[in-house]
ZAMARGU-4260 file (C-alpha; in steps of 0.2 Angstrom, whole numbers, plus 5000, padded with zeros to 4 digits):
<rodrens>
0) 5385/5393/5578 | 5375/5406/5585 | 5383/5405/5602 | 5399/5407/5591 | 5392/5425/5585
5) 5383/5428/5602 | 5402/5427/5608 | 5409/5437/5594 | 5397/5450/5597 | 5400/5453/5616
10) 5417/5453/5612 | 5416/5468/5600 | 5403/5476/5613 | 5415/5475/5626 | 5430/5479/5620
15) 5420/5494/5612 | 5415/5502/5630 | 5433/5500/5636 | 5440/5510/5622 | 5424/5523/5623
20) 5426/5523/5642 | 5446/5527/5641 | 5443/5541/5628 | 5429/5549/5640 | 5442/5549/5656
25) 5454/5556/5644 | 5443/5570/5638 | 5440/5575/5655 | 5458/5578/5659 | 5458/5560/5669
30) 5471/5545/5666 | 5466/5531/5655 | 5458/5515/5665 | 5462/5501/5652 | 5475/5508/5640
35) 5484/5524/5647 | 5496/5534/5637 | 5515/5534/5642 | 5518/5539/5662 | 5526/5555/5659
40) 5512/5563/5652 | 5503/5560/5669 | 5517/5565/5679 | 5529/5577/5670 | 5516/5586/5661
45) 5505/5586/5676 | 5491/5601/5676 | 5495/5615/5689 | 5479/5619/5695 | 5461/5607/5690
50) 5458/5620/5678 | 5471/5611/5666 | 5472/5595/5657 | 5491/5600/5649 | 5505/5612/5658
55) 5517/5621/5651 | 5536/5618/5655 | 5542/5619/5672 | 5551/5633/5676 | 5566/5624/5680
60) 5566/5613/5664 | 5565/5632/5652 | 5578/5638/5663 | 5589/5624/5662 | 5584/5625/5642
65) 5587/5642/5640 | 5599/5650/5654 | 5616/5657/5651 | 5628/5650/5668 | 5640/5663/5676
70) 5653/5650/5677 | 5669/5651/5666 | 5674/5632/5672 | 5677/5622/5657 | 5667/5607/5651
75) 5673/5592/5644 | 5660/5582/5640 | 5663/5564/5635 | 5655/5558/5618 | 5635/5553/5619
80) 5637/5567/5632 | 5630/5583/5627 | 5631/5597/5642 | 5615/5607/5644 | 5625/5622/5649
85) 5641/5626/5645 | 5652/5640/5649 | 5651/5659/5638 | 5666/5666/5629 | 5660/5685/5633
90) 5645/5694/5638 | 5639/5700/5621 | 5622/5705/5620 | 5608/5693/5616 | 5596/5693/5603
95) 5583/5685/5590 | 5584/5685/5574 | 5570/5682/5566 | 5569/5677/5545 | 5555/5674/5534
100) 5554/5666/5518 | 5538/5664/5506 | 5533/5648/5519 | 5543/5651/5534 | 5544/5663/5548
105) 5560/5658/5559 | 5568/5666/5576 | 5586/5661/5576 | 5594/5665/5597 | 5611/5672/5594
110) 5615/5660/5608 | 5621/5646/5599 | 5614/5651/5585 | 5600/5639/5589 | 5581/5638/5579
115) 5570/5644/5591 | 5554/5644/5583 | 5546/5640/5567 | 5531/5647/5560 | 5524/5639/5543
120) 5512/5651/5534 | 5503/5639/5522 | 5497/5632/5538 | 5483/5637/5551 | 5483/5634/5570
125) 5474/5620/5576 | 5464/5628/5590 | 5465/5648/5583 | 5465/5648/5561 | 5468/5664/5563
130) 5485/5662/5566 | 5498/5652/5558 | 5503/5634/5563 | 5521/5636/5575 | 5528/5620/5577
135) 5548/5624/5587 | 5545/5637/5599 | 5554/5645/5614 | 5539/5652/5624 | 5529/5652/5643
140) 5520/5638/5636 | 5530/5626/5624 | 5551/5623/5622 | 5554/5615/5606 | 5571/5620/5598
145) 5584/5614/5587 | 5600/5614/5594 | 5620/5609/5589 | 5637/5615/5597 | 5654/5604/5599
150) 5660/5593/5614 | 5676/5585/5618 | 5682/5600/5625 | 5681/5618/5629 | 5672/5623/5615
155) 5655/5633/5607 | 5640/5625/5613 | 5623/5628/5610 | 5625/5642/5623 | 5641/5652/5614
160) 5636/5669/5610 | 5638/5671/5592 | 5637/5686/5580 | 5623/5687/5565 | 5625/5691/5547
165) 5615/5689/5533 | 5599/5694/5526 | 5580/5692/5536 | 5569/5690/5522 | 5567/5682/5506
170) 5563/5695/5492 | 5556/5693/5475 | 5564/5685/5463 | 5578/5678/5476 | 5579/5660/5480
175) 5589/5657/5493 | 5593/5666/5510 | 5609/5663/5518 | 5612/5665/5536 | 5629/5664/5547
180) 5633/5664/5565 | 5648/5664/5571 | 5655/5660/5589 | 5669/5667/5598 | 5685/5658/5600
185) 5684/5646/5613 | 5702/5637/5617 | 5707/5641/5602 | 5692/5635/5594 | 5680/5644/5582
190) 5664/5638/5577 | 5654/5646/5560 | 5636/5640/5557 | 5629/5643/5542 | 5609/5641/5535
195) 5602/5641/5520 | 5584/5642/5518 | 5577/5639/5500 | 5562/5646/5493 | 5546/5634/5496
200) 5556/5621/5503 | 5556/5618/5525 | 5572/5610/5519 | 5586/5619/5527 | 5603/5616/5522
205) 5617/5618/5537 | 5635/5619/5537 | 5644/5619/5550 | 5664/5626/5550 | 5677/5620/5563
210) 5691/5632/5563 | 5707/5628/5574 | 5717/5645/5576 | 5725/5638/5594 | 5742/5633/5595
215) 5737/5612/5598 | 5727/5598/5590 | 5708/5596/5595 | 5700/5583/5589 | 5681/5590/5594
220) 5663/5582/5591 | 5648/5589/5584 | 5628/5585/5591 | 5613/5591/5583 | 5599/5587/5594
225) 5581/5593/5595 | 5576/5597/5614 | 5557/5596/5618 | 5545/5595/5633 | 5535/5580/5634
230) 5516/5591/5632 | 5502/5584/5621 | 5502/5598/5606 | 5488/5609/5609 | 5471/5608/5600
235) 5473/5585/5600 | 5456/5578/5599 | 5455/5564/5615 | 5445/5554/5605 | 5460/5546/5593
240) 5477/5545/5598 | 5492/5549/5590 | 5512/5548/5593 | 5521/5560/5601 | 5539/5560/5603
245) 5557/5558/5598 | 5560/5544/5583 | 5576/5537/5575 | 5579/5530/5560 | 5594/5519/5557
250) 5597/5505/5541 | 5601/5490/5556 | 5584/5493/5566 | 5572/5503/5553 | 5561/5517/5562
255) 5560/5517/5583 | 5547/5527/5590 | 5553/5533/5608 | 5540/5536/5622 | 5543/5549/5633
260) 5541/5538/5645 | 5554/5526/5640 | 5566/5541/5644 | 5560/5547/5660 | 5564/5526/5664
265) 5580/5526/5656 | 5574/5511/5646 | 5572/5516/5627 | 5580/5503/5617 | 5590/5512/5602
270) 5602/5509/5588 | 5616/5518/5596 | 5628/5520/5582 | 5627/5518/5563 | 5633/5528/5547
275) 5614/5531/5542 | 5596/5538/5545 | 5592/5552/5557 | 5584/5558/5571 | 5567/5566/5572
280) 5553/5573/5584 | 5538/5569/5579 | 5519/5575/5581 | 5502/5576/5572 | 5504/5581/5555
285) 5523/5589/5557 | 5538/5583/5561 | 5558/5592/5563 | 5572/5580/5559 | 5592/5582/5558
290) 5600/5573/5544 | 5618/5568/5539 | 5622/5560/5522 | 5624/5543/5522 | 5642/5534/5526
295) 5646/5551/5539 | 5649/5540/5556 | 5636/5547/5571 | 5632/5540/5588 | 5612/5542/5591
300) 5606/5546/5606 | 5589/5550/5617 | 5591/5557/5637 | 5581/5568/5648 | 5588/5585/5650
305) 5577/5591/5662 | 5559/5590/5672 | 5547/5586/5656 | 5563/5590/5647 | 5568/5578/5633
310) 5582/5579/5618 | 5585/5567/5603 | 5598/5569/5594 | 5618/5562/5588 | 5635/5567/5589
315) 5646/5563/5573 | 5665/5567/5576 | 5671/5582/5566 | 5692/5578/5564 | 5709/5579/5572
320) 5713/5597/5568 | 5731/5603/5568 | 5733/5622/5574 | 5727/5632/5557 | 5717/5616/5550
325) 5697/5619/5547 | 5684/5605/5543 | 5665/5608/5539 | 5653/5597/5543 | 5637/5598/5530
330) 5619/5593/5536 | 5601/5597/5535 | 5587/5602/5545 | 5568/5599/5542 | 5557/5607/5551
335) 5539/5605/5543 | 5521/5595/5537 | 5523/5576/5535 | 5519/5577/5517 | 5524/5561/5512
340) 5533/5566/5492 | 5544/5577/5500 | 5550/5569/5515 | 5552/5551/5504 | 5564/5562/5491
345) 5572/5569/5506 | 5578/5555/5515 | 5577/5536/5517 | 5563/5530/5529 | 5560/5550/5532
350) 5543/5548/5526 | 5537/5534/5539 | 5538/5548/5553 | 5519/5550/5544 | 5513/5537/5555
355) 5501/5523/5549 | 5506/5509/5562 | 5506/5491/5558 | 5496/5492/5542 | 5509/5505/5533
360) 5509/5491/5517 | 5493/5495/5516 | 5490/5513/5519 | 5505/5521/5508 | 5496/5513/5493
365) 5482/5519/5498 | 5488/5538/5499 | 5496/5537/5483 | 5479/5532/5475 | 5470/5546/5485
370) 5484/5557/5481 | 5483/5553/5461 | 5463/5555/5462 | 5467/5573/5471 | 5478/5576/5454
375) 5461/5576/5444 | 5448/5583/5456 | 5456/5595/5466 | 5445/5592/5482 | 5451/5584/5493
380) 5432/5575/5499 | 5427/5572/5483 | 5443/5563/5482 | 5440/5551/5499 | 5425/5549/5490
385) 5430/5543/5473 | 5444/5532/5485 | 5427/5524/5491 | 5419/5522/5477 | 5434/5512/5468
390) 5437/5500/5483 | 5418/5496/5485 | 5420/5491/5467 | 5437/5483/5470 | 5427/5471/5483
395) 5411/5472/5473 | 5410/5450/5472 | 5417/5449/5491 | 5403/5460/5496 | 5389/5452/5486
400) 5394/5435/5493 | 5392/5443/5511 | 5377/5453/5505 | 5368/5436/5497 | 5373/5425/5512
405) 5364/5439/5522 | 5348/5440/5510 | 5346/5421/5513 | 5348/5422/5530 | 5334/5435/5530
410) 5324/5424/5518 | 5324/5411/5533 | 5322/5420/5547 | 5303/5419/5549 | 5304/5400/5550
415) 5321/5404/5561 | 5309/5414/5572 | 5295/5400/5573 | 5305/5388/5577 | 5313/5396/5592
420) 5297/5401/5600 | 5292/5383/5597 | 5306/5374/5606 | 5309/5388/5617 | 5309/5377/5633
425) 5322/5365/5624 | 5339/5374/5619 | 5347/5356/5614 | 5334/5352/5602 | 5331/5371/5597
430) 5351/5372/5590 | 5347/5356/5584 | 5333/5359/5573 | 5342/5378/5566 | 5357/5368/5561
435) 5346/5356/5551 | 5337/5372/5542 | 5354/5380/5537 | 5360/5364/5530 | 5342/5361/5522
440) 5343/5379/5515 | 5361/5379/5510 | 5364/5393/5524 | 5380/5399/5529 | 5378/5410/5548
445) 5395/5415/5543 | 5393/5415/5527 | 5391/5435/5528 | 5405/5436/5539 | 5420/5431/5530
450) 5419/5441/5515 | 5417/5460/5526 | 5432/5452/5538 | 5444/5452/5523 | 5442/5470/5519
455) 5443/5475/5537 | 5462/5478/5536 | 5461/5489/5522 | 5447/5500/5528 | 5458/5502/5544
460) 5472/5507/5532 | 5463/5521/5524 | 5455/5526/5542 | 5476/5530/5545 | 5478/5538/5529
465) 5464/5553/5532 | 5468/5554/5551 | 5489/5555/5546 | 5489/5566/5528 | 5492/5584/5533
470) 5484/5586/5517 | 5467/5585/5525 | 5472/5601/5536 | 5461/5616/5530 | 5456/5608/5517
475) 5438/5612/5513 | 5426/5599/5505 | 5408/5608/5504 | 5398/5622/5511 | 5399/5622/5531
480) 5415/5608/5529 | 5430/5619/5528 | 5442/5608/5538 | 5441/5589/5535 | 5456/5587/5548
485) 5442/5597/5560 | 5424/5591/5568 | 5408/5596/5558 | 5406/5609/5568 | 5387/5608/5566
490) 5386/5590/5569 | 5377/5589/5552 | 5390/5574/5546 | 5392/5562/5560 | 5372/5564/5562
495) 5369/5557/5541 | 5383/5543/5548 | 5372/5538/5561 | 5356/5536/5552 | 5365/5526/5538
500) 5373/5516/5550 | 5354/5512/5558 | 5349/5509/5542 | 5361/5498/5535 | 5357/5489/5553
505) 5339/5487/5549 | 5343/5481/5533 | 5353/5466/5539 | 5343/5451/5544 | 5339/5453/5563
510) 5348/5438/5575 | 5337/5426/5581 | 5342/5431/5599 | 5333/5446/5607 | 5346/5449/5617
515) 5359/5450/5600 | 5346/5461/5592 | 5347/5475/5605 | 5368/5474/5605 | 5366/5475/5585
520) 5355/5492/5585 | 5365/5499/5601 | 5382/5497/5595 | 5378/5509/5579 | 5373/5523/5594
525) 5390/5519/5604 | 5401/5521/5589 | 5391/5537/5585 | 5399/5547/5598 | 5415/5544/5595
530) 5412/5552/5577 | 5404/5568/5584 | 5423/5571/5590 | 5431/5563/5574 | 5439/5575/5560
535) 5425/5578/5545 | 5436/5569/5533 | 5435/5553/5542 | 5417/5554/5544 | 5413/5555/5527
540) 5424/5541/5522 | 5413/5533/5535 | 5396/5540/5527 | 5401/5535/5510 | 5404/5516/5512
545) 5387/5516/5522 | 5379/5524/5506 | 5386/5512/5495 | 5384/5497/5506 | 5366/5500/5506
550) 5364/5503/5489 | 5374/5487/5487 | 5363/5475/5500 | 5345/5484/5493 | 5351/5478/5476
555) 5356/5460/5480 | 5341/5458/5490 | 5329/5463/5478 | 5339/5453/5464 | 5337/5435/5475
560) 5318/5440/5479 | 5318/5447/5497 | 5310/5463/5498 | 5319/5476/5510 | 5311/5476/5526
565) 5317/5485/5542 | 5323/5474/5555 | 5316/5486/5570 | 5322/5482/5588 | 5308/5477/5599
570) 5313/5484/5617 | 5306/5479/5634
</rodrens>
């Protein structure tokens, strides 16, 4: 048996350098040994100069994604084929528009009438909280836009010049802000977007009007897709990963993260066509996703436009229009935080671009109950705490069956000990002679195992909970914490974790094995790093279980006669 936990031990060990080793080579701008992320961000986002661990786009990818060709040739691109250029109807002049609501700052291109940028103003910058959080963006460092024309002809693309009218800002006591663009005719084709933004909503409602004035039937195609660069979003911590990418969401095949990768290889696997779902691009904490209702035919799809270029998006067709005949095509835009209430009553499966992997059974529970206990104290800490608190008492018996298996093991180890130095010079009869004291005792090795191993899944869960809720960002807990989606910045919490996690260590009966001693009060240290790195919110989830661990195992072990002694490691 105790090789058994020697085994487990040196497994957990092990597999604990890799993981810390990897996040080092990360953090110093260097690939992943063991578990690198997808190719393209080594290659396609590689760093200009040494300097850099991220590049911007290159200059061929924003010129692909932004210039207006010479040519007058037509295009006629075939469906699932969305051009990255298209030919200009005239050579009026170009312009952004730029609209704000009470949560949204937004640059509309009168290219296209594409959303260029999106600025939310309830949300600070990750690296600058001084500024406001952007998320789309058309600039030296990031291309991010949303994007929809017609196809199946010569027709207005994402690169039509089209005309603005509407209003720029929303004004008091208005609650809504309608904005129209409207393209040249092109073959005898007109195309009319308009937005509506709505008052705290990052919900924007899209029409978009086909208008036939030529003198033959066209039966033309709409996309809506959302062209991105394959970069990590500035201000990532190296030390926990999370997805970045394109995602689609289909009834048949549920939600389908893409790599980058994936597309740079031509090999993502999709759910081509389907009357349902959407198509997202996805990132820490926000997300922007085109929707159609449900029953509207669409054709999905994911390509490479460019050098660390890459769109999602789908095409749904619009109608066989007779000379004079219009059709509009109704849809929506989100462009905003993963909060999880709005994007559930948005859309079907639209909340699972809040990413909580394998365990998302668990962890949406888990947010809803941490969301409820924000509803009554209206601090977001006190609330992991209180979360805690009712999950410690949730596995109260689990833990005092673990914590009184580890008493008696305690109790023993003295004669454990003597024992061991006795028939030291014979290992058969040594493991021979403990096996007979466990059974004499009514000892179970494991016995304090078990229990701690069942709740291990749902401490996992609630780990994704606090590093996925965008709720966490800026939100202040106490004094010097003022971000638990950030690092302490004075260290001050991951420094209380590590002394509880020593402690909690020096409390537990110390392995007979000297060697297993040493593993047990180095691992606490190893793990410590990583939550110098960690967001504040995660660390005092962390901290509180410690706390009412101990309190738990100083309790039980008092209760059942064993006084609490401190195990310390004896190093040689």
């Amino acid at each position: 048996m105790t090789d058994i936990r020697r085994t487990i031990l040196w497994v957990i060990f092990g597999f604990s350098m890799v993981l810390l080793w990897d996040q080092w080579q990360l953090h110093n701008g260097k690939k992943a040994t063991f578990f690198p992320k997808p190719e393209v961000a080594a290659t396609a986002s590689a760093p200009a100069s040494s300097s850099s661990s991220s590049s911007a786009p290159t200059p061929a990818a924003a010129a692909q994604a932004n210039a207006v060709p010479a040519t007058s040739a037509a295009v006629t691109a075939t469906p699932g084929q969305v051009p990255s250029s298209a030919p200009v109807a005239s050579a009026a002049p170009r312009e952004k528009i730029e609209v704000e609501t009470d949560v949204l700052k937004l640059s509309f291109d009168s290219e296209g009438g594409s959303l260029v940028r999106s600025e939310f103003t309830q949300h600070r910058d990750l690296v600058d909280p001084n500024k406001n959080m952007v998320l789309l963006d058309q600039s030296a460092s990031r291309v991010y836009m949303a994007q929809t024309g017609l196809i199946g002809g010569d027709f207005p693309t994402h690169k039509a010049p089209m005309a603005f009218s509407g209003e720029r800002s929303l004004k008091a006591g208005q609650n809504e802000l309608t904005l129209r663009f409207e393209s040249a005719e092109m073959n005898g084709v007109e195309l009319v977007k308009t937005y509506t933004l709505k008052r705290g909503s990052y919900v924007i409602d899209v029409k978009h009007e086909v208008v036939n004035n030529g003198q033959a039937s066209v039966s033309p195609q709409l996309y809506m897709q959302l062209v991105r660069d394959g970069n990590a979003p500035e201000g990532e911590s190296a030390f926990y990963f999370t997805f970045t990418g394109p995602a689609i969401y289909t009834d048949a095949k549920k939600y389908n993260k893409v790599d980058f990768g994936d597309i740079e290889k031509n090999k993502a696997e999709i759910d081509k066509t389907s009357t349902s779902g959407y198509v997202a691009m996805v990132q820490h904490y926000f997300a922007s996703a085109w929707l159609l209702p449900d029953g509207v035919q669409r054709e999905n799809f994911v390509r490479k436009v460019d050098t660390n270029l890459y769109a999602v998006g789908m095409i749904t067709p619009v109608a066989d229009l007779a000379p004079g005949q219009s059709k509009t095509v109704s849809n929506q835009l989100y462009s905003g935080p993963q909060e999880e209430k709005v994007l559930e009553a948005l859309s079907p499966g639209l909340d699972l671009v809040k990413d909580y992997g394998w365990l998302a059974m668990l962890s949406k529970p888990l947010y809803w109950l941490l969301d409820q206990l924000h509803s009554v104290l209206n601090n977001w800490g006190w609330s992991i705490v209180a979360l805690v608190l009712l999950l410690k008492i949730a596995f109260y018996w689990l833990n005092a069956k673990a914590y009184a298996s580890m008493a008696k093991m305690k109790a023993i180890n003295p004669k454990i000990m003597e024992m061991r130095e006795r028939l030291k010079s014979n290992p058969q009869q040594m493991q021979q002679e403990m096996m007979r004291i466990y059974r004499e005792e009514k000892v179970n090795p494991m016995g304090g195992c078990f229990p701690i191993m069942v709740q291990i899944p749902v401490f996992i869960a609630l780990y994704w909970v606090l590093l996925s809720s965008v709720e966490m960002r800026n939100a202040p807990w106490v004094l010097w914490i003022h971000d638990l989606s950030a690092p302490d910045p004075y260290f001050i919490l991951p420094l209380v974790m590590t002394l509880t996690t020593l402690l909690q260590t020096a409390l537990n009966p110390a392995p007979p094995d000297p060697m297993q001693a040493k593993l047990m009060w180095m691992m606490p240290l190893i793990f410590s790093v990583m939550f110098f790195f960690f967001p504040a919110g995660l660390v005092l989830y962390w901290i509180t279980n410690n706390i009412l661990s101990i309190a738990q195992q100083w309790m039980i072990n008092t209760r059942m006669g064993v006084p609490p002694q401190f195990n310390l490691p004896k190093f040689k």
